[in-house]
N, CA, C and O atoms as CSV, one atom per row, in Angstrom:
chain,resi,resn,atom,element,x,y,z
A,1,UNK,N,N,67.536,147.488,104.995
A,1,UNK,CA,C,66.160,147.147,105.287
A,1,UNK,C,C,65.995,145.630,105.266
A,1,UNK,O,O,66.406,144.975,104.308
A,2,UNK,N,N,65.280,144.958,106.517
A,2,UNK,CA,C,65.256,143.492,106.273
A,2,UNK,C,C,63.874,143.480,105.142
A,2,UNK,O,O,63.125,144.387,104.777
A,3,UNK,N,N,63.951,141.731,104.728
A,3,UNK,CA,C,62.957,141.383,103.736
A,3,UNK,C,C,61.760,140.871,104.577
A,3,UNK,O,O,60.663,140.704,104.043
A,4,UNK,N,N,61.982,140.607,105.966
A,4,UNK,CA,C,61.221,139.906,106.191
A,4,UNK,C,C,59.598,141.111,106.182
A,4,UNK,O,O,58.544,140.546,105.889
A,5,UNK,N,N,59.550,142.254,106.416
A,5,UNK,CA,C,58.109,142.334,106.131
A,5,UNK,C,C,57.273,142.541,104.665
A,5,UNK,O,O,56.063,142.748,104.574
A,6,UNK,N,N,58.327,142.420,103.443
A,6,UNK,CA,C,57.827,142.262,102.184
A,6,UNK,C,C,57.047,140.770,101.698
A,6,UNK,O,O,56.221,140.431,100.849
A,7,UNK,N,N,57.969,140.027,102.949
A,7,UNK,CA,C,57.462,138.961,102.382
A,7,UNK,C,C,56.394,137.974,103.215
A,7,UNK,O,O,55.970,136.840,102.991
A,8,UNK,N,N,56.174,138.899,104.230
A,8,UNK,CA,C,54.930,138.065,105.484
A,8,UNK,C,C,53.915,137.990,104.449
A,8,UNK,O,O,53.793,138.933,103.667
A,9,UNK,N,N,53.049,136.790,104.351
A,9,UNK,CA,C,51.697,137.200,103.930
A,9,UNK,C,C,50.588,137.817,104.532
A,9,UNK,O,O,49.455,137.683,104.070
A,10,UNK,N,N,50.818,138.430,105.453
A,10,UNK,CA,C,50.396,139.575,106.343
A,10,UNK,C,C,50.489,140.930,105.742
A,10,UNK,O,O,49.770,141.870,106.079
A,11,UNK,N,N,51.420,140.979,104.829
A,11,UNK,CA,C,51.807,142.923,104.087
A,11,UNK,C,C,50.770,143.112,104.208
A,11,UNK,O,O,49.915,142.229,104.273
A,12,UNK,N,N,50.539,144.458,104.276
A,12,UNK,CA,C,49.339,145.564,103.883
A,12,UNK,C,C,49.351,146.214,102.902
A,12,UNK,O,O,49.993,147.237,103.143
A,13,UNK,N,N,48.884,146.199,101.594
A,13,UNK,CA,C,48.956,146.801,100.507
A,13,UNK,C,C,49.108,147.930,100.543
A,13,UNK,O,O,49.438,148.392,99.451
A,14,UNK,N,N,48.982,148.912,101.638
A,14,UNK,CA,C,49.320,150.173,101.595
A,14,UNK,C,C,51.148,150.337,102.201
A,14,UNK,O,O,51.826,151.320,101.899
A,15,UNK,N,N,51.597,149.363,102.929
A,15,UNK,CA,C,52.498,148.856,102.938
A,15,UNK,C,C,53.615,148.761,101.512
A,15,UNK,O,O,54.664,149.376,101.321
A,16,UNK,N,N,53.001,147.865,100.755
A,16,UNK,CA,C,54.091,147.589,99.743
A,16,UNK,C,C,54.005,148.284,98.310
A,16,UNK,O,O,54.718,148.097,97.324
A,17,UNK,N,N,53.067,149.024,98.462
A,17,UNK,CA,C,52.648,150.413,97.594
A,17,UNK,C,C,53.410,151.368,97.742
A,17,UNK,O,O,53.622,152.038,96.731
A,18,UNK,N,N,54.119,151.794,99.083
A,18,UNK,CA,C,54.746,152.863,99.727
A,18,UNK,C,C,56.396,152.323,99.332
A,18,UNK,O,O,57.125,153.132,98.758
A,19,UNK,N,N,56.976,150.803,99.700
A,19,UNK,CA,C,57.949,150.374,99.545
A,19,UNK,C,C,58.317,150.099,98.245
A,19,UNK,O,O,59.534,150.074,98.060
A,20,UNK,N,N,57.394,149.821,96.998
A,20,UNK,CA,C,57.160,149.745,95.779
A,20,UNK,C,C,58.698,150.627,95.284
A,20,UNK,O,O,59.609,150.034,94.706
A,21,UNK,N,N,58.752,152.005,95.611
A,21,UNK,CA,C,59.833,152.593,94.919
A,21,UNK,C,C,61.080,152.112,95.471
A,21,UNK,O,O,62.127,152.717,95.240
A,22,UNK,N,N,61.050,151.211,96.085
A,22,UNK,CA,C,62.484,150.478,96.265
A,22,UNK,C,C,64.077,150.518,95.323
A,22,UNK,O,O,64.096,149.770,94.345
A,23,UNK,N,N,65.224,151.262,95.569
A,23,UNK,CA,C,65.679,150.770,94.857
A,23,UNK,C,C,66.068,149.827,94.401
A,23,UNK,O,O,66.059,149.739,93.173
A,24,UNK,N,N,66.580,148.712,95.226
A,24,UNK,CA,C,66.498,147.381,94.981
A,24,UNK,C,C,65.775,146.353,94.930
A,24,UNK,O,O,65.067,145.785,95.762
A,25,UNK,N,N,66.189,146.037,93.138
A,25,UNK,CA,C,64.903,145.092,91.941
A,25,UNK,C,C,64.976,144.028,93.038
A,25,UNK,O,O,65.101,143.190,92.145
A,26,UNK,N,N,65.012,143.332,94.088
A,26,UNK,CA,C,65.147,141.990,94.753
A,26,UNK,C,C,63.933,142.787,95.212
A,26,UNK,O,O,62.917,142.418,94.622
A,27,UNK,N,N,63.707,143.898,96.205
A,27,UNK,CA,C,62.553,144.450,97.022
A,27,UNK,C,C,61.531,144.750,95.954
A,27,UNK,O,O,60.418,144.261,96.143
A,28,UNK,N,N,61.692,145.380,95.000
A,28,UNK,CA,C,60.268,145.743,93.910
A,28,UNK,C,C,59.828,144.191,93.630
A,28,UNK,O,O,58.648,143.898,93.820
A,29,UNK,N,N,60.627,143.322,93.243
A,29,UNK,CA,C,60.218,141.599,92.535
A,29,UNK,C,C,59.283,141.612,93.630
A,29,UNK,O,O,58.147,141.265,93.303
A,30,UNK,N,N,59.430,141.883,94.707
A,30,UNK,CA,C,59.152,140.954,95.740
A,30,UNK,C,C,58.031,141.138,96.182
A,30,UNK,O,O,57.277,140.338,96.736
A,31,UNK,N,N,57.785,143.097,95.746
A,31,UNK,CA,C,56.582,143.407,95.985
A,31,UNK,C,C,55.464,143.341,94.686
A,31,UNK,O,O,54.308,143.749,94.796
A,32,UNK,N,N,56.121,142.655,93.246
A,32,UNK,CA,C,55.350,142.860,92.359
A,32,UNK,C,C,54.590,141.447,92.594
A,32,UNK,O,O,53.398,141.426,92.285
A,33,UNK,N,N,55.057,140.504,93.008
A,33,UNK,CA,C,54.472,138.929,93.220
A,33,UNK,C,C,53.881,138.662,94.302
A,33,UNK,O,O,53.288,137.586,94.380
A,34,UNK,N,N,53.889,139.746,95.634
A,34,UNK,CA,C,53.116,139.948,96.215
A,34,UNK,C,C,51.818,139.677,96.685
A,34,UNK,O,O,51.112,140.685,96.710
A,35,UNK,N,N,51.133,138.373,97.164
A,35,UNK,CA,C,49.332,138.499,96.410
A,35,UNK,C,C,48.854,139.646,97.013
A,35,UNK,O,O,47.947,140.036,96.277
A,36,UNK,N,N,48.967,140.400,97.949
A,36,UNK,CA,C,48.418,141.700,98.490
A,36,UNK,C,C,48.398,142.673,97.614
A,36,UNK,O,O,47.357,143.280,97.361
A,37,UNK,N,N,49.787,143.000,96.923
A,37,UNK,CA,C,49.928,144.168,95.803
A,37,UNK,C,C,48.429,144.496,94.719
A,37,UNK,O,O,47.690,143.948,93.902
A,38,UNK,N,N,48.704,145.986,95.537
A,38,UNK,CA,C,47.043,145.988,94.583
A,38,UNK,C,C,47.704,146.620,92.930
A,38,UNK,O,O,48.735,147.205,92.597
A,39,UNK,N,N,46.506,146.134,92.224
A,39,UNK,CA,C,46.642,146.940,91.047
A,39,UNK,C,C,47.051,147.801,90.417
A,39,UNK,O,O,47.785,147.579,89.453
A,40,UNK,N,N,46.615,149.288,90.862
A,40,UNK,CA,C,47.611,150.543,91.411
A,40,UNK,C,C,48.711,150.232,91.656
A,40,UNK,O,O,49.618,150.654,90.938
A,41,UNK,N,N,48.943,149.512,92.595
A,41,UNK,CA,C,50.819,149.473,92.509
A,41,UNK,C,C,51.230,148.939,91.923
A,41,UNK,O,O,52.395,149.232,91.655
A,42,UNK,N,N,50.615,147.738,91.255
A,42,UNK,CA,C,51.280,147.316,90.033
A,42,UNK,C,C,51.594,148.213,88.589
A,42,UNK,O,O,52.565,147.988,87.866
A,43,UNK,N,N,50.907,148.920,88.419
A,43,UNK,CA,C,50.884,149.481,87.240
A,43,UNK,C,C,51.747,150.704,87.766
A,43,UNK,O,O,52.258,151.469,86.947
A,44,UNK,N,N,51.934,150.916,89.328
A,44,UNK,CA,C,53.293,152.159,89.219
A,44,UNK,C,C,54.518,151.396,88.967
A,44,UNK,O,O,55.596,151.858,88.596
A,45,UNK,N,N,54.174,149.953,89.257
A,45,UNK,CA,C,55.958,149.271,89.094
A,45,UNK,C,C,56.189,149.292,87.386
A,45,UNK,O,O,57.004,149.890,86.684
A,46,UNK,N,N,55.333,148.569,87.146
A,46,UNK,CA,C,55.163,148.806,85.827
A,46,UNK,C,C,55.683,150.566,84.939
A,46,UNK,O,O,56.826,150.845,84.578
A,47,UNK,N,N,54.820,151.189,84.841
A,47,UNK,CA,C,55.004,152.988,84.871
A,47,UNK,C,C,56.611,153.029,84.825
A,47,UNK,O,O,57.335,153.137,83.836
A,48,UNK,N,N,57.045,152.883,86.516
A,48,UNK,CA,C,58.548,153.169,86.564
A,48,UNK,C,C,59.888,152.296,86.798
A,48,UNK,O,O,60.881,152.536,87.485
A,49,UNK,N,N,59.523,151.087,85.896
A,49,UNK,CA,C,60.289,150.163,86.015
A,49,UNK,C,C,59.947,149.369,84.403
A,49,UNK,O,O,60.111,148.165,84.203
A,50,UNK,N,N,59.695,149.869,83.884
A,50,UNK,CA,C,59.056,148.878,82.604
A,50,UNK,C,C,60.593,147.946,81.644
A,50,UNK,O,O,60.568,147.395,80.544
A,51,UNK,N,N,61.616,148.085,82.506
A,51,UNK,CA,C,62.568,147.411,81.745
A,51,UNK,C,C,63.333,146.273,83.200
A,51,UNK,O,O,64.455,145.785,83.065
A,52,UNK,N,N,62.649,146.082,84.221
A,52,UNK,CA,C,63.130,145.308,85.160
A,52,UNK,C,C,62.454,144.162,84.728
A,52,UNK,O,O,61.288,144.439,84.446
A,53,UNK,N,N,62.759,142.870,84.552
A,53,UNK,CA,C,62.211,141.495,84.676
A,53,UNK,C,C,61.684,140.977,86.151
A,53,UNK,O,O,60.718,140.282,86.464
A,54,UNK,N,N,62.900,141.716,87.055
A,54,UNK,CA,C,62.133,141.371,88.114
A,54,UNK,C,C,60.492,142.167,88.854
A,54,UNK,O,O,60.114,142.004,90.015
A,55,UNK,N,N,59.988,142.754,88.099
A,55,UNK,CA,C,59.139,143.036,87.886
A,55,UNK,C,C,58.215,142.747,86.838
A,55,UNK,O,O,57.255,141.984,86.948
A,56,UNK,N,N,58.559,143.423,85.760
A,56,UNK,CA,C,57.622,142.399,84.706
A,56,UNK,C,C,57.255,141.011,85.221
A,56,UNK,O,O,56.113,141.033,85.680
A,57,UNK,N,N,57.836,139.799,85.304
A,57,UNK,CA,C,57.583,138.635,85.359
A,57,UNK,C,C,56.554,138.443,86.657
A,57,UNK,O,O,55.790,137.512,86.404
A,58,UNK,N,N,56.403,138.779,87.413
A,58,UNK,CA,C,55.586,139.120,88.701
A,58,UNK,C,C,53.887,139.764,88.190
A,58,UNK,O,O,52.717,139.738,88.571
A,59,UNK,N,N,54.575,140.206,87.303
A,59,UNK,CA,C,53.071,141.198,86.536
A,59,UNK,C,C,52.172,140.161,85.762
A,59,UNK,O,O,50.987,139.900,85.969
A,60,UNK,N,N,53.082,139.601,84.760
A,60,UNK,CA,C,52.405,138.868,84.058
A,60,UNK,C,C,51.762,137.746,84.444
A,60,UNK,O,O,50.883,137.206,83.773
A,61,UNK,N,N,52.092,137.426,85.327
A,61,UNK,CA,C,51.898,136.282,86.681
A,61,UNK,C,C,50.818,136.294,87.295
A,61,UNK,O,O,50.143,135.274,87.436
A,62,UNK,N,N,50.409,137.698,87.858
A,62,UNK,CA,C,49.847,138.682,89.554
A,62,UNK,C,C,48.235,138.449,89.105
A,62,UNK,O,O,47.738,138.808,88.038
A,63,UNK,N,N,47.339,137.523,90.567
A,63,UNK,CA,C,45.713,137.790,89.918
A,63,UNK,C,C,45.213,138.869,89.939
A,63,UNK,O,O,44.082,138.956,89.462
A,64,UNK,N,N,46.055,140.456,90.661
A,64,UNK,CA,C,45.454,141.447,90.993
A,64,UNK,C,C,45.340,142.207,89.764
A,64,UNK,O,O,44.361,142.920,89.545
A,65,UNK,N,N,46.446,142.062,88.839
A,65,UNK,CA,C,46.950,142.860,87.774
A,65,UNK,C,C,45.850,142.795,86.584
A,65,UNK,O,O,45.497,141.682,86.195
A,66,UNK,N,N,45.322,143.917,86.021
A,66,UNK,CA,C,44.136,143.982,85.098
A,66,UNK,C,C,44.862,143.256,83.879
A,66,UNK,O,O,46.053,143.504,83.690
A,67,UNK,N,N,44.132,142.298,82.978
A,67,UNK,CA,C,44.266,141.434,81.453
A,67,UNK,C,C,45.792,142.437,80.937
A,67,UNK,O,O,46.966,142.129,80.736
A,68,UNK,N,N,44.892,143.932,80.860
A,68,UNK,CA,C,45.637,145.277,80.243
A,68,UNK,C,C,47.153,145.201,80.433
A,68,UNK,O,O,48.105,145.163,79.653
A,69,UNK,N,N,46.991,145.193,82.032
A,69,UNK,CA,C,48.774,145.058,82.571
A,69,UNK,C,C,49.378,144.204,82.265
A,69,UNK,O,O,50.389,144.357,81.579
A,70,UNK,N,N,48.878,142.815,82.748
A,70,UNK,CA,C,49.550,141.966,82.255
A,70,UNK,C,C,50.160,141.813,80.701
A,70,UNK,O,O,51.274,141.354,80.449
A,71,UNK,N,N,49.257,142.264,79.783
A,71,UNK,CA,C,49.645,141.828,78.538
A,71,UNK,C,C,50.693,142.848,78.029
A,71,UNK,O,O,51.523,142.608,77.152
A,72,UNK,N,N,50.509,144.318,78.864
A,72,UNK,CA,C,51.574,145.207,78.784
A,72,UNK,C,C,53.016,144.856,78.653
A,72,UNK,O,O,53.886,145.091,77.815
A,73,UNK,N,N,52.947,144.089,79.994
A,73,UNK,CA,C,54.635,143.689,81.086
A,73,UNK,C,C,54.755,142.609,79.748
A,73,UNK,O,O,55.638,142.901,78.940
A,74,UNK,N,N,54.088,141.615,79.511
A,74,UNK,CA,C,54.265,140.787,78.643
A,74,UNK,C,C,55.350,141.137,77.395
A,74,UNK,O,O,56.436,140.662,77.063
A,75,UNK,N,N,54.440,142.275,76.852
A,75,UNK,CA,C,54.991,142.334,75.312
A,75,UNK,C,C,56.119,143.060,75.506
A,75,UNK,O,O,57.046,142.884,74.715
A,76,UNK,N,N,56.315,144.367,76.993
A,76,UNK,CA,C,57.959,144.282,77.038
A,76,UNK,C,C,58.680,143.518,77.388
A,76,UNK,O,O,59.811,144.001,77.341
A,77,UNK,N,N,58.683,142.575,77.723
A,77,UNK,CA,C,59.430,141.371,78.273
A,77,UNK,C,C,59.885,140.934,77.248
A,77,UNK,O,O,61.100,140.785,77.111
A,78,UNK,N,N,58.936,140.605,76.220
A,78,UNK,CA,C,58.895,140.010,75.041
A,78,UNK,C,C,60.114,140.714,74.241
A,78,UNK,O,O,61.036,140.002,73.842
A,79,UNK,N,N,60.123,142.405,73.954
A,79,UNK,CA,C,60.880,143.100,73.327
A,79,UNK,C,C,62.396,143.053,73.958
A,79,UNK,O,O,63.531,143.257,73.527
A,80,UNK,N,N,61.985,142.791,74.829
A,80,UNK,CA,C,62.937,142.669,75.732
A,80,UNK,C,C,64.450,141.444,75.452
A,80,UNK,O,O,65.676,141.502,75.549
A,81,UNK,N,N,63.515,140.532,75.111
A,81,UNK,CA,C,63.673,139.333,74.618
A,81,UNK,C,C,64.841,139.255,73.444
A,81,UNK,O,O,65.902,138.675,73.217
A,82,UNK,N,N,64.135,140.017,72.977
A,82,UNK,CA,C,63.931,139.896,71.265
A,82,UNK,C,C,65.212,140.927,71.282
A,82,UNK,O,O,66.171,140.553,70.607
A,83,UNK,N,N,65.332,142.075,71.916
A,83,UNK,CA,C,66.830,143.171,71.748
A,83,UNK,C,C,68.005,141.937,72.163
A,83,UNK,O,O,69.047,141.837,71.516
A,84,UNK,N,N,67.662,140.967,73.397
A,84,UNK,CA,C,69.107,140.215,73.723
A,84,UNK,C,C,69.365,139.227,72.761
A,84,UNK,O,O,70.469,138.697,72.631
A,85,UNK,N,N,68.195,138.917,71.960
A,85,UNK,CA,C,68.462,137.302,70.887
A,85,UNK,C,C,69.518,138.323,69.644
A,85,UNK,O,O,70.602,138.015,69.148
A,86,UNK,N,N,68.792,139.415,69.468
A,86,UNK,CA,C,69.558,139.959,67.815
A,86,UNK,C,C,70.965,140.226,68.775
A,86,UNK,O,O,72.011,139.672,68.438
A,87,UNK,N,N,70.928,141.008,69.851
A,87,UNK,CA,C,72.642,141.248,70.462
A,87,UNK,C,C,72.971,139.691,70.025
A,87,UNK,O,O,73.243,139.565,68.831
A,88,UNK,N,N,72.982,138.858,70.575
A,88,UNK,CA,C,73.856,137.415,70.917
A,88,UNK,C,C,73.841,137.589,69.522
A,88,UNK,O,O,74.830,138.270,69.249
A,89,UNK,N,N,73.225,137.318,68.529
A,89,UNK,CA,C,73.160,137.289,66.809
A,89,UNK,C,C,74.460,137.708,66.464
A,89,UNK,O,O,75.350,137.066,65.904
A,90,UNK,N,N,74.447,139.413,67.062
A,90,UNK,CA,C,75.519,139.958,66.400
A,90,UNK,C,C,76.888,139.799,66.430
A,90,UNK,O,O,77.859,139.874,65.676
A,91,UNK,N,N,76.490,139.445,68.073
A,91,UNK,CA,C,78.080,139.057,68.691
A,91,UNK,C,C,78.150,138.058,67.821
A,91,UNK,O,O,79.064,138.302,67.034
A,92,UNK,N,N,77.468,136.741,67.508
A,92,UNK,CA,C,77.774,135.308,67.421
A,92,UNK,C,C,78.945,136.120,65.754
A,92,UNK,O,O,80.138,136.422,65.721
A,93,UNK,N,N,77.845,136.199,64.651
A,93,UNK,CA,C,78.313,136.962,63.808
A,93,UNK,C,C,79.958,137.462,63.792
A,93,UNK,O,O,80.909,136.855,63.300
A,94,UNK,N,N,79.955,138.868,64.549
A,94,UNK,CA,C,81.408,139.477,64.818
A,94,UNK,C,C,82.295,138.599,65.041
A,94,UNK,O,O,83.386,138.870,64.541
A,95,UNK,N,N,82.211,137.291,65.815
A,95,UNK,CA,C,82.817,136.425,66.442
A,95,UNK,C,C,83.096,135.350,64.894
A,95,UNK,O,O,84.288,135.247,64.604
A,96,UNK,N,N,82.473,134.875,64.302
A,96,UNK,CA,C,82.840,133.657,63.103
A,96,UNK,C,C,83.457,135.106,62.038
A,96,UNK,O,O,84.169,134.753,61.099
A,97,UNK,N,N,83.240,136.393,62.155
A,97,UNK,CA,C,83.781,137.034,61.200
A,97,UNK,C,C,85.496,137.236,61.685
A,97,UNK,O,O,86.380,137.635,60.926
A,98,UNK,N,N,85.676,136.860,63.098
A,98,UNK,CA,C,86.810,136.845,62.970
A,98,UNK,C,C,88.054,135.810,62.751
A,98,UNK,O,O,89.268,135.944,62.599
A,99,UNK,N,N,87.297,134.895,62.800
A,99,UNK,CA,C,87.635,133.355,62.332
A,99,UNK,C,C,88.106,133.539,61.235
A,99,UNK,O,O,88.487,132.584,60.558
């Protein structure tokens, strides 16, 4: 599928609502930052994607997206965050324990 009609600022929100279930996170990002993307589809990217960044970050961003959503995508992002800092921790850890 080319990108070029995700990314006309021409889309039709009923358009990138429909393409929304994209499997590829490059096509969902693209439709979550979208300024057309209505609300509704944000909160299905959200719904069925709640661990993609390339989504989240688009959310927290988006003027369409209600306070609600945004602060949603936020705080998983956030958790999100927070699971890769304690991984690196542990590794760092495992790693001077083998020193």
């Amino acid at each position: 599928m080319a990108l070029i009609p995700v990314i006309e600022p021409s889309a039709r929100s009923e358009f990138l609502h429909n393409i929304s279930g994209h499997p590829d996170p490059i096509i969902r990002g693209l439709v979550a930052s979208h300024p057309n993307t209505s609300a509704a589809t944000l909160k299905k990217l959200l719904r069925t994607h709640p661990d993609d960044p390339a989504v989240l970050m688009p959310i927290i961003h988006h003027p369409n997206a209600p306070k609600k959503l945004r602060c949603t995508a936020r705080d998983l992002l956030m958790s999100q965050l927070k699971a890769k800092e304690r991984q690196a921790e542990e590794y760092v850890k495992s790693l001077q324990e083998l020193e």
